[in-house]
C-alpha positions in Angstrom: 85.2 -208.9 87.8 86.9 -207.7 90.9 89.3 -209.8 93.4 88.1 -210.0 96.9 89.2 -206.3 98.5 90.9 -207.0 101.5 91.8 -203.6 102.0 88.5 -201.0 103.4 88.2 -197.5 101.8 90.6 -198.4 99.1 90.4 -197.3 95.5 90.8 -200.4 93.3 91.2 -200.0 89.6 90.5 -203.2 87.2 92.0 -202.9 83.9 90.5 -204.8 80.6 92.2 -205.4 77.4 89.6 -205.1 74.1 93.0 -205.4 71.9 95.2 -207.8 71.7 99.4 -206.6 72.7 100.6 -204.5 69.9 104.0 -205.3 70.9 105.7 -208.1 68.3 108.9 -209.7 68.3 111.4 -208.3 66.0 115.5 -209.3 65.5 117.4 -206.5 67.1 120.2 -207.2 65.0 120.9 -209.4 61.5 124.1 -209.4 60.4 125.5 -209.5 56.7 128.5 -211.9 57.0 130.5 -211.2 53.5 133.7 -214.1 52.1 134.6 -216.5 50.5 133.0 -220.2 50.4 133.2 -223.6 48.7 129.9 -223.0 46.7 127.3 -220.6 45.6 124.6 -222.0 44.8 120.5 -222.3 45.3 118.1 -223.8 42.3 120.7 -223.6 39.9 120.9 -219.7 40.8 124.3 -218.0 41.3 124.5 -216.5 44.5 127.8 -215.0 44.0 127.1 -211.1 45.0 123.3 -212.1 45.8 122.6 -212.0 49.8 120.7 -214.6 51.1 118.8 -214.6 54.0 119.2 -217.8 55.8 117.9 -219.2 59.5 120.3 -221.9 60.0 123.9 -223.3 60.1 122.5 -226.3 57.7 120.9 -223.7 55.7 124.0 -222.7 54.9 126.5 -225.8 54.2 123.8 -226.8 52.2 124.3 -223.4 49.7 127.7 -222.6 50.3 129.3 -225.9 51.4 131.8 -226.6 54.0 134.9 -225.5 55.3 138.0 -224.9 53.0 140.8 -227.9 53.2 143.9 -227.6 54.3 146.7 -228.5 51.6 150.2 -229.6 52.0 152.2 -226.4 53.1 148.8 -224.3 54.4 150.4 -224.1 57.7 154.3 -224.4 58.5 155.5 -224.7 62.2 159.3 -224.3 62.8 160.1 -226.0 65.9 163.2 -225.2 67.8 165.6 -228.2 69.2 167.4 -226.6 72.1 164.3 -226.0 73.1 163.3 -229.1 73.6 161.3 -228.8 70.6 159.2 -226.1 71.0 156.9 -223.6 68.7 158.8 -221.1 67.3 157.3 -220.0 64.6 154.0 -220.7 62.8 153.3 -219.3 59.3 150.2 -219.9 57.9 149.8 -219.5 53.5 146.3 -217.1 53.5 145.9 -218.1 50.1 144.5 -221.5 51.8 142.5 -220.3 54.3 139.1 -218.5 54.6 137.6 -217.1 57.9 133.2 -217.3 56.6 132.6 -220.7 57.3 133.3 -220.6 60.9 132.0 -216.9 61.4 129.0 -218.3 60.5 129.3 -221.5 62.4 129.9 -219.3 65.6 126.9 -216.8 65.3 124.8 -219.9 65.0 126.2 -221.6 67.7 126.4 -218.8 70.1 121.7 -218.3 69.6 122.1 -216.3 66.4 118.8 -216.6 64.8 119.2 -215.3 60.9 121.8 -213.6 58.8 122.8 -212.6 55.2 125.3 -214.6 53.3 126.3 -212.6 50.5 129.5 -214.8 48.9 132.2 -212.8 47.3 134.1 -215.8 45.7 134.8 -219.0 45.9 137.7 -221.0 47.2 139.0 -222.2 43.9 139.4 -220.4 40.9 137.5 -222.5 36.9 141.1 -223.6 36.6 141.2 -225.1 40.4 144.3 -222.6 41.6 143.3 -220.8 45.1 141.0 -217.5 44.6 143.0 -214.8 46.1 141.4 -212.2 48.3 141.1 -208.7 46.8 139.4 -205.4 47.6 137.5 -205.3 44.9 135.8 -209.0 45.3 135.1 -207.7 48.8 133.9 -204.6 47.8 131.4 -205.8 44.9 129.8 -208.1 47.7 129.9 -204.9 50.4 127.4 -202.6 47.6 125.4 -205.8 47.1 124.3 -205.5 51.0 123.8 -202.0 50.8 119.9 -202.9 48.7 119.2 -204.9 52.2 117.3 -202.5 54.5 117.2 -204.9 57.3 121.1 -205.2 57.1 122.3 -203.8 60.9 125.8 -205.4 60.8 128.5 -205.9 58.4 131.1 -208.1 59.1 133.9 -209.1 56.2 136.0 -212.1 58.1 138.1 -212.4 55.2 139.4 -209.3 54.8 142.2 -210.4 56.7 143.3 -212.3 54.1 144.4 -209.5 51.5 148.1 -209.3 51.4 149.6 -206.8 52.9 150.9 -205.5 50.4 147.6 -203.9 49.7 147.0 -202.8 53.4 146.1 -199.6 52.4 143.4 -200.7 50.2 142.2 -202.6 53.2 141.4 -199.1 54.4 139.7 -198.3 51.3 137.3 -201.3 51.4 136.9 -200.4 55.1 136.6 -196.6 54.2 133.2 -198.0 51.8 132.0 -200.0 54.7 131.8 -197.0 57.1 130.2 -194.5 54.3 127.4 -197.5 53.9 127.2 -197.2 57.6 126.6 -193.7 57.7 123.9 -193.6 54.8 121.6 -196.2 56.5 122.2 -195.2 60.4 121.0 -198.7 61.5 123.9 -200.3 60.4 127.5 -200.5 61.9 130.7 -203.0 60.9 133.0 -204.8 62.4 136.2 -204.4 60.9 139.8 -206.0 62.0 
């Protein structure tokens, strides 16, 4: 039904939907967030190299646990006395870190909706000794996110954590990232 036309001689035009909007909500953008975590674990399942999508930060403590513990010696901070005691030097051991937990603690704090979790290893090693960082445990956990099609970011937070020593394989695993990147053009990574 027409409005009142307040308006003589002018053409009004009344539009009427028969279909509802065809227009749905989609993510723009779902990350893949690859590391290392305290667990991997859903129904007795290994989720070691197995992405999982997940919609929440309590999603994920609940399947890969908390945050890693600092030990005695993690961090050392060298203080200098004619300075009336200040900073000089901090040196943090990487081998007691890990960078996932609070990647994903961020995104979900800052209105991220969903991501992938796909865990490349866990803190501790069977015999309890710190799991060191590598390429390759990266990289194993970088091809399982290449089966996910609806993968748009990649982001490896612990990557920082491989010795330098092997900074040039760093390049490698980043090198992998890019090629994925480049085979599925809806995809990009964040690298550091």
């Amino acid at each position: 039904m027409a409005s009142t036309i307040k308006t003589p001689g002018g053409v009004y035009i009344e539009e009427t939907y028969t279909f509802p909007s065809a227009i749905t909500q989609v993510s723009t953008a779902v990350p893949a967030f690859i590391g290392i975590c305290e667990k991997a674990e859903k129904d007795g399942q290994c989720l070691l190299n197995n992405p999982l999508k997940i919609k929440s930060f309590s999603e994920f403590t609940h399947y890969f646990g908390g945050p890693r513990a600092l030990t005695p010696g993690a961090i050392k901070i060298i203080l200098n006395q004619q300075q009336h005691y200040q900073v000089s030097d901090v040196t943090i051991n990487h081998s007691c870190t890990a960078y996932l937990y609070n990647t994903v603690r961020l995104f979900f704090d800052n209105g991220g909706s969903e991501c992938y979790i796909i865990a490349a290893g866990l803190y501790n090693n069977q015999d309890g000794s710190p799991t060191s960082v590598t390429i390759s445990l990266l990289a194993a956990a970088l091809l399982a996110a290449e089966k996910i099609p609806d993968i748009s970011i990649l982001a490896m937070p612990d990557a920082v954590l491989v010795e330098k020593r092997h900074e040039t394989d760093l390049y490698q695993l980043q090198q992998i990232a890019l090629e994925q990147c480049a085979n599925q053009p809806n995809r990009f990574a964040v690298l550091d």
